[in-house]
C-alpha positions as CSV (number, residue, x, y, z in Angstrom):
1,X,192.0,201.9,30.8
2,X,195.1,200.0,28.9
3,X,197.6,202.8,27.4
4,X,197.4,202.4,23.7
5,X,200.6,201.9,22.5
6,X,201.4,201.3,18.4
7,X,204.2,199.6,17.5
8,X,204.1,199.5,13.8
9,X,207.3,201.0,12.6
10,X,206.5,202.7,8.7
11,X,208.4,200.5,6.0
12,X,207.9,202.6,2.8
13,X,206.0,199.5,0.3
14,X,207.5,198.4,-2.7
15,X,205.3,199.9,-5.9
16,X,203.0,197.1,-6.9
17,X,204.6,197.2,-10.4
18,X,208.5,196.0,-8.8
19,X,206.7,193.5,-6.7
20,X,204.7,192.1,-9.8
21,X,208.3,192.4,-11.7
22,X,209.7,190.3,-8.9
23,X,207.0,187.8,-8.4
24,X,206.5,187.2,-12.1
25,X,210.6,186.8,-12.6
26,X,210.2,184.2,-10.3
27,X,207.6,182.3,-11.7
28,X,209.5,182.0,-14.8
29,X,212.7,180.6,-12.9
30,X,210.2,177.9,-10.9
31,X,208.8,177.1,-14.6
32,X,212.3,176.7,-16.3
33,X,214.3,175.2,-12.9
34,X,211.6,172.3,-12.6
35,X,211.8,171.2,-16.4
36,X,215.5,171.0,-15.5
37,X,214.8,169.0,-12.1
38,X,213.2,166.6,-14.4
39,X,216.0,166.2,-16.6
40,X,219.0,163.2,-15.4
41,X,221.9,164.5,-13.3
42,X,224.3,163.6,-16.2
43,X,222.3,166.2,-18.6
44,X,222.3,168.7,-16.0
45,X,225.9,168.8,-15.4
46,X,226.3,169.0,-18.7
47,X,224.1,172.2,-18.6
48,X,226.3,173.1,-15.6
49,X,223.8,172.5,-13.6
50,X,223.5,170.9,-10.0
51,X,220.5,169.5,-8.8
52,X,220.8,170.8,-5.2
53,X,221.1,174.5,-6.5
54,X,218.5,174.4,-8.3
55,X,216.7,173.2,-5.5
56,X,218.2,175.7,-3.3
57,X,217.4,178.6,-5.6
58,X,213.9,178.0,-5.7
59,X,213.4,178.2,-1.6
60,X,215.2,181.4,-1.7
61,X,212.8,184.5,-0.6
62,X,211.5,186.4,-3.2
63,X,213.0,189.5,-3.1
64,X,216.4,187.3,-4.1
65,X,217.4,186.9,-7.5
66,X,217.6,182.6,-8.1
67,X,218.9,182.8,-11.5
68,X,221.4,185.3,-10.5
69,X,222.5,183.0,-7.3
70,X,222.0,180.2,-9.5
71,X,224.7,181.2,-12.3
72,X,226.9,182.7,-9.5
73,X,226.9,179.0,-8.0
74,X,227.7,177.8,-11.8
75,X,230.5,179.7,-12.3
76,X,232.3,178.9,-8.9
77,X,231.4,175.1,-9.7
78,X,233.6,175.8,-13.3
79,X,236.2,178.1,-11.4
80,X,236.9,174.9,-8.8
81,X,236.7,172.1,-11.1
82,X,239.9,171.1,-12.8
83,X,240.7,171.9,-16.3
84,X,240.7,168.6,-18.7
């Protein structure tokens, strides 16, 4: 007979209230980024918005914040560009 071996390794679970939290959070950000995807590009950079973080930000996993990567990519786009 085959040797039995197990090879699941214990990962302790996430409470189902943090991943609810999470998954919920998320929701929210795919319901406000695609009312903004639908907006012009002017409009959005006038948000400080970019179109391709916004679509980055929503393939992110889900245990990543995307609104905090997405204001962390809006305030290196206003740190970069020049003053007027």
């Amino acid at each position: 007979m085959l040797a039995f071996k197990n090879h699941h390794y214990f990962i302790p679970p996430q409470p189902l209230s943090a991943w609810m939290e999470s998954y919920s959070r998320r929701q929210k950000f795919r319901r406000m980024a695609r009312s903004l995807l639908a907006e012009r590009d002017d409009i959005l950079s006038d948000l400080g918005y970019d179109r391709y973080d916004l679509l980055d930000a929503l393939h992110l996993p889900l245990q990543s914040d995307a609104m905090q990567y997405l204001e962390a990519r809006r305030s290196k786009r206003r740190q970069q560009s020049p003053a007027v």
